[in-house]
C-alpha positions in Angstrom: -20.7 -32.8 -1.4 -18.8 -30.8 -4.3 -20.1 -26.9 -4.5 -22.7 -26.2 -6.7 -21.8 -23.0 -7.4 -17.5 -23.0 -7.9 -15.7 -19.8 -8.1 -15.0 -18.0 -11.3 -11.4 -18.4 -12.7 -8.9 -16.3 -11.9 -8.5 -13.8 -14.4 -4.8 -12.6 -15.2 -5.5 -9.3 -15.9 -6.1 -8.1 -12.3 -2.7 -10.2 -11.0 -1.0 -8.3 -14.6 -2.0 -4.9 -12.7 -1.1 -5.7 -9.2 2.4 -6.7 -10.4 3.0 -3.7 -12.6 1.4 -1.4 -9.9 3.7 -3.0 -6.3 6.9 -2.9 -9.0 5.9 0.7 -10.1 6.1 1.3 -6.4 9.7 -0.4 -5.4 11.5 0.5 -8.7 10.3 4.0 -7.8 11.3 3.9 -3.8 14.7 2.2 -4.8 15.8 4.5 -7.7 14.1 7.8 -7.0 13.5 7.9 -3.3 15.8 6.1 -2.1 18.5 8.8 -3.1 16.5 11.4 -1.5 16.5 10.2 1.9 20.0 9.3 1.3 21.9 10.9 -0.9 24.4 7.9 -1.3 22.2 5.4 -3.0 22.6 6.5 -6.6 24.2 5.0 -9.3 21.4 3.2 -11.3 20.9 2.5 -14.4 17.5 4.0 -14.8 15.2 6.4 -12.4 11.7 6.1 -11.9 10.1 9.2 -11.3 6.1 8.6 -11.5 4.3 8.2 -8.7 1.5 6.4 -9.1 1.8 2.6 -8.1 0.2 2.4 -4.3 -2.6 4.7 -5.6 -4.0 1.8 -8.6 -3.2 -1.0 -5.8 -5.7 1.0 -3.6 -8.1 1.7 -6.4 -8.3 -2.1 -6.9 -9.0 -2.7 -3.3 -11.8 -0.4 -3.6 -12.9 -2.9 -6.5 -12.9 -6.3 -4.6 -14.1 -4.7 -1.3 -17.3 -4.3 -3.6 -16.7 -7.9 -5.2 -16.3 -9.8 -1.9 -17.9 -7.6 0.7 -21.6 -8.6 -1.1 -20.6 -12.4 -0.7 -21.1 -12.3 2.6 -21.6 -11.6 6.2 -20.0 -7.7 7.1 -18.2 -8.7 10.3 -17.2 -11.5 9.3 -15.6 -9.9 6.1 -14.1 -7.4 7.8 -12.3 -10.1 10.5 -10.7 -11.8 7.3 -8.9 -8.3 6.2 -7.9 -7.8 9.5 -6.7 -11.4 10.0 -4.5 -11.4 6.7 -3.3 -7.4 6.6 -2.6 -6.9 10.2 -0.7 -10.1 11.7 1.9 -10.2 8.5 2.0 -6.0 9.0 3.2 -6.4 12.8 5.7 -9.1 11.7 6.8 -6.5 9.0 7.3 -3.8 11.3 9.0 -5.5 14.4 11.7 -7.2 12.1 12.1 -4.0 10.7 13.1 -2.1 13.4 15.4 -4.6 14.6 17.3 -4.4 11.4 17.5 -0.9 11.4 18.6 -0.4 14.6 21.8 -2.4 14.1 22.2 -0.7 10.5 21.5 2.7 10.9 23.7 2.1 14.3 26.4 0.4 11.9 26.1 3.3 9.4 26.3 6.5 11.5 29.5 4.3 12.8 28.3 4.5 16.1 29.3 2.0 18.9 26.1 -0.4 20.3 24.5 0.4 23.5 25.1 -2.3 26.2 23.2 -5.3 26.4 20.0 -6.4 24.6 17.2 -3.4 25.7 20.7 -1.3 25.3 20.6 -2.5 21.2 17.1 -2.3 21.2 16.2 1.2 22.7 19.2 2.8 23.8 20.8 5.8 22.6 24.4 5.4 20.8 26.7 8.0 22.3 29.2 10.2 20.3 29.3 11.9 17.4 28.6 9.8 14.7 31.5 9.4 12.5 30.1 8.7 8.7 29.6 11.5 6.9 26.2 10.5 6.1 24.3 9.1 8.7 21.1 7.9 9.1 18.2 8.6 11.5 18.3 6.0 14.6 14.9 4.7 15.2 13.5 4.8 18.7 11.1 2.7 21.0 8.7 5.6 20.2 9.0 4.9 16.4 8.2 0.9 17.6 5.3 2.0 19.5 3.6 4.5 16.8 4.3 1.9 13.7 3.1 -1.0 15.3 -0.2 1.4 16.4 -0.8 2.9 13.4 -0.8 5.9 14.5 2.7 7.6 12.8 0.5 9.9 10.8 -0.6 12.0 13.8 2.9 12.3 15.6 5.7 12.7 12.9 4.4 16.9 12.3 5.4 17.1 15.9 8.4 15.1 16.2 7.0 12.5 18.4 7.5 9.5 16.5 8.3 8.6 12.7 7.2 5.9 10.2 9.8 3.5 10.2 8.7 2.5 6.6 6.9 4.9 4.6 5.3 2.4 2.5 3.0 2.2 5.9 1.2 4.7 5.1 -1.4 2.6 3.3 -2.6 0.4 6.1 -4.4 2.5 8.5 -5.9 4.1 5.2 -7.3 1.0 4.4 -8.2 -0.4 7.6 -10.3 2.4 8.3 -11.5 2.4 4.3 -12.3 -1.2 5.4 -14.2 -0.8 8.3 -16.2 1.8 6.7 -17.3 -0.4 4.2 -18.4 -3.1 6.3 -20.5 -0.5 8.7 -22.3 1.2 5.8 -22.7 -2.2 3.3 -26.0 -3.3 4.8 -27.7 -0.1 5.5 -31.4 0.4 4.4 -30.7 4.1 3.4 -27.9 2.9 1.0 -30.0 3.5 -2.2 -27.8 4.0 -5.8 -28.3 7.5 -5.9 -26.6 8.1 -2.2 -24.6 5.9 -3.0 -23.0 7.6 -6.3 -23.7 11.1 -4.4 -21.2 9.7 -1.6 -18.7 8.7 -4.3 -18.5 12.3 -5.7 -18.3 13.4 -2.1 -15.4 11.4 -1.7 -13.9 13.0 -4.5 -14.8 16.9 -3.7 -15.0 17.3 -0.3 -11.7 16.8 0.6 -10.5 18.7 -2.2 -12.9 21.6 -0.8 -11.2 21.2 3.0 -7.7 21.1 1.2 -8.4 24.4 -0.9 -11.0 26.2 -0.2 -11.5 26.3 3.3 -8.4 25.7 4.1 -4.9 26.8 1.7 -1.9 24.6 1.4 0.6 27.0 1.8 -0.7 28.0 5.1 -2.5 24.9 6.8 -2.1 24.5 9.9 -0.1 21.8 11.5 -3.1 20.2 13.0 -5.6 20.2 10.4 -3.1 18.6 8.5 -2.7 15.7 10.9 -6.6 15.4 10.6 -6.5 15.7 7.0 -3.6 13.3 6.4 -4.4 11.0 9.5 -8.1 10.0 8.3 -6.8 9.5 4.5 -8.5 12.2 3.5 -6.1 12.4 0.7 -6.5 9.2 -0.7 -10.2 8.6 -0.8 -10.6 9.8 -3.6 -9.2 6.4 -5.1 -11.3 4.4 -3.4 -13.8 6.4 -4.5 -12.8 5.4 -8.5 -12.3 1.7 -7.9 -16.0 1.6 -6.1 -17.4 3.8 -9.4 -15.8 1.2 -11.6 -17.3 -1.4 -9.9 -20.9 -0.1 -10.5 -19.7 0.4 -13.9 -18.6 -3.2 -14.5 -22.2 -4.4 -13.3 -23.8 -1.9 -15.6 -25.3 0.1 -12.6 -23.4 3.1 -13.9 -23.6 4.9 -17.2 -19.9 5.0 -19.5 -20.1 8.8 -19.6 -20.9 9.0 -15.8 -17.8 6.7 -15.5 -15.7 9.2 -17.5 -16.7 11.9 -15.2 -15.4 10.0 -12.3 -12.1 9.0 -14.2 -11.1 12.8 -15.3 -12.3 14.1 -11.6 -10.3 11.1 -9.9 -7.2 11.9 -12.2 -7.8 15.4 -11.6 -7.9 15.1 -7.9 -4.9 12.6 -7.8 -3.2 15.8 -9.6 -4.3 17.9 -7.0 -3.4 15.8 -3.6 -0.2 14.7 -4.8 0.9 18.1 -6.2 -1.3 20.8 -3.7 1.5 23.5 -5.8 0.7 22.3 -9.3 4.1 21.5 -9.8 6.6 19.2 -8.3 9.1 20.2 -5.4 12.6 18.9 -5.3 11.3 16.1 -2.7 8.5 14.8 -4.8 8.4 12.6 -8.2 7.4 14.3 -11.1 4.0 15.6 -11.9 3.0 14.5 -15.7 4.6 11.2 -15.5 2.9 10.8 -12.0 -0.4 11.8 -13.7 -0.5 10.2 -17.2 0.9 6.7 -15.3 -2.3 6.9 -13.4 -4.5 7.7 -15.8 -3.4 4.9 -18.1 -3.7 2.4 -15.2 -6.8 3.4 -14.9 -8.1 2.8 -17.8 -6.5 -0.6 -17.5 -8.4 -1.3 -14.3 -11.7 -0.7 -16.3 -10.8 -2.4 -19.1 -9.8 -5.6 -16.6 -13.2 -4.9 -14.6 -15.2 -5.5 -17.7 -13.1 -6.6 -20.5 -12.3 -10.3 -21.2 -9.4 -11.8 -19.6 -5.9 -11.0 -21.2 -5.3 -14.3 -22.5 -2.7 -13.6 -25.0 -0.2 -16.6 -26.1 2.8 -14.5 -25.4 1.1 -13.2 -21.5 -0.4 -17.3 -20.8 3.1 -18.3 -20.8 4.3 -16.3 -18.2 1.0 -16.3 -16.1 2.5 -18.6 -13.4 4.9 -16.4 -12.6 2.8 -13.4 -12.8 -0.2 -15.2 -10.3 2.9 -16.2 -7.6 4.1 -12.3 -7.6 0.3 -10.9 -7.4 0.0 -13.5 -4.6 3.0 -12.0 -3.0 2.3 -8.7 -3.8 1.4 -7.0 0.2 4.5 -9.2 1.6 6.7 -7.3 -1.1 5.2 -4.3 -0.6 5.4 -4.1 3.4 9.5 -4.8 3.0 11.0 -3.7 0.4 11.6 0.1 1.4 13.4 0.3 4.1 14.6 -2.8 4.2 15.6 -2.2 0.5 17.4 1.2 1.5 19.4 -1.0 4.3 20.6 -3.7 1.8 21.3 -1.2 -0.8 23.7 0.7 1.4 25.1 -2.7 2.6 26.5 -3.2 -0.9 27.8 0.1 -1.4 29.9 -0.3 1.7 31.5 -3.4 0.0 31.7 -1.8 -3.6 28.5 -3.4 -5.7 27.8 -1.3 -8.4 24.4 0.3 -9.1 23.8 -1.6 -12.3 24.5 -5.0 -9.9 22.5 -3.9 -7.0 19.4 -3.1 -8.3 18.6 -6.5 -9.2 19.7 -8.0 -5.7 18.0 -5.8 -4.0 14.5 -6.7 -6.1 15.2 -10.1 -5.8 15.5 -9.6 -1.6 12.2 -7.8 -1.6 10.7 -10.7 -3.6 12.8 -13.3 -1.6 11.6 -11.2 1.7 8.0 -10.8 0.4 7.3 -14.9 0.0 9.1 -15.0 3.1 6.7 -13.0 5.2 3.5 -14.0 2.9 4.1 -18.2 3.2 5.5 -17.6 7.1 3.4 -15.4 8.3 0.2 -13.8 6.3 -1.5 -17.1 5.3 -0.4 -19.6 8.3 -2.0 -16.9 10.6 -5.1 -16.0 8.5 -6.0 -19.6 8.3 -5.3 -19.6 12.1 -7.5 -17.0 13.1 -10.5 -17.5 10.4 -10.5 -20.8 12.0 -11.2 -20.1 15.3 -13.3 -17.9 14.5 -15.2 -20.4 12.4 -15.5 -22.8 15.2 -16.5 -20.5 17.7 -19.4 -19.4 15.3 -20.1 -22.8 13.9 -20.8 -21.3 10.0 -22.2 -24.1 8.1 -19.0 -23.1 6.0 -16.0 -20.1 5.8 -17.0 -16.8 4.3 -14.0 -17.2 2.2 -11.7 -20.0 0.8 -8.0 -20.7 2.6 -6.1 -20.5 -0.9 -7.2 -17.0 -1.3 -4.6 -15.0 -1.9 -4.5 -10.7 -1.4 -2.2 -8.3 -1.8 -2.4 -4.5 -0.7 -4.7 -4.5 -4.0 -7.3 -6.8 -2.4 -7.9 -10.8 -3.4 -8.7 -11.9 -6.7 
């Protein structure tokens, strides 16, 4: 019997944001910080300095938790995240550290380690003999990325990301699970929920500089502080205040107090100095880019769809890379870093290589999302289905998500 009640088309102008936002975020890793972590990788023909890409993808997952969350069950909704983000995100990691332990290995000009647990989690021996070599990761770095927990150890030398682009999945995993636990409470009237919003915003601007100063926290508090995503909330906070907006639950000019504090507290986080040190992009490209994507986000949320001749054209290809966009986004960095050097060793140009190595991450990106993310989500859901015996899934198998949430 065909559904009575089909789903909504999909509107470009969310998979229009998600690909500006994840290639904001490579084009930015591979020409900006890519050169900081290893001063080799330069050459480019352009450098892309704002910083503001994973933010607007988290700010639109705070928009569809709110879409999809009040479809349906709260477990159950929170078991499909898990069952698309996590599976594809351990694939991500492991074949990451395999490739950088022969690279960096290869790079520091190093000899191997005997045998395969020798390759895997040995130590090379010797001085390494390139004049620039790169940090070896370690089975502690496997151990901590594949947990989740790189955030609390890396202050203290214990472990380190292997990827920082992998920041955003324990953020949103516990942004997540929050949202699930507090969705069906009784207490969760409009007005504690908009006073929560603003708390999301302040509070941890309080912590950060008022009880606390950034030029003297101390090493712990800033593992609690950066290891809860206390920095970020304040974007999810924004995405959820846009969604009230779009369903007319919140005023315009209550909106523009949440836009101008979230800006302002994006300002704030990113840039705790008010201005940018020589490791960080720079501030008021950083800041307008997120403002005007912003603004975007609200205009998608309750504008019409952009349906303009010269954008319908080219919506196939823009639906495939939204539909791609978390496989992209969980390897291109490194992984991008490790090709990039790859062709310098054989003499590629900068001009040349920036386009290969987008073109990997996108190659790389439908690789992991077609291989790994929806085979396994289907897998999962599906048992789980069965052993619950729904009279039908919470969601449909074709939907797609990216680290900005589904359509």
């Amino acid at each position: 019997m065909p559904d009575a009640s089909p789903r909504a088309p999909r509107k470009i102008s969310w998979d229009v944001l998600r690909v500006v936002a994840v290639f904001a975020v490579m084009l930015g890793h591979i020409t900006h910080q890519g050169a900081l972590l290893h001063p080799e990788l330069v050459g480019y023909p352009f450098r892309v300095t704002a910083q503001f890409g994973a933010a607007i993808l988290l700010v639109i997952s705070a928009f569809f938790v709110c879409a999809s969350l009040r479809k349906g069950e709260p477990r159950r909704w929170l078991w499909n995240r898990v069952a698309r983000l996590v599976p594809a995100y351990l694939v991500a990691v492991t074949v990451t550290y395999v490739v950088a332990r022969y690279a960096t290995i290869r790079f520091s000009g190093l000899p191997f380690p005997p045998g395969l647990s020798g390759f895997l989690f040995g130590i090379p021996q010797g001085p390494p003999s390139d004049p620039s070599p790169w940090y070896i990761p370690t089975g502690a770095d496997l151990l901590a990325n594949l947990g989740m927990v790189q955030e609390w150890g890396w202050r203290y030398e214990l472990f380190y990301y292997l990827d920082g682009a992998y920041w955003t999945l324990p953020v949103q995993l516990v942004a997540f699970t929050a949202a699930a636990l507090l969705w069906p409470r009784r207490w969760r009237t409009h007005r504690l929920t908009v006073g929560l919003l603003w708390a999301l915003i302040l509070v941890p601007l309080l912590l950060r500089f008022v009880v606390f100063d950034p030029v003297s926290t101390p090493k712990l508090v800033e593992t609690f502080y950066y290891g809860l995503g206390l920095h970020r909330v304040h974007v999810f906070a924004i995405g959820i205040a846009i969604w009230l907006w779009a369903k007319r639950r919140l005023a315009q000019w209550h909106l523009a107090l949440f836009v101008l504090a979230a800006c302002a507290a994006q300002d704030l986080q990113v840039f705790p100095f008010h201005q940018a040190l020589p490791n960080d992009p720079e501030r008021w490209p950083s800041l307008i880019g997120f403002a005007i994507m912003l603004l975007l986000v609200c205009l998608a949320a309750r504008g019409p769809d952009w349906r303009f001749p010269g954008l319908s054209r080219i919506a196939p290809a823009v639906t495939w890379l939204a539909g791609i966009s978390y496989g992209l986004y969980l390897v291109h960095q490194e992984l991008g870093y490790i090709l990039a050097r790859a062709l310098l060793n054989v003499g590629v140009p900068g001009w040349l290589r920036l386009p290969i190595v987008l073109a990997a991450a996108v190659l790389g990106g439908w690789a992991i999302t077609a291989g790994v993310e929806r085979p396994v989500h289907r897998w999962l859901t599906a048992r789980r289905d069965r052993r619950e015996k729904p009279g039908k899934p919470q969601f449909k198998d074709s939907e797609p998500v990216s680290v900005g949430g589904p359509s």
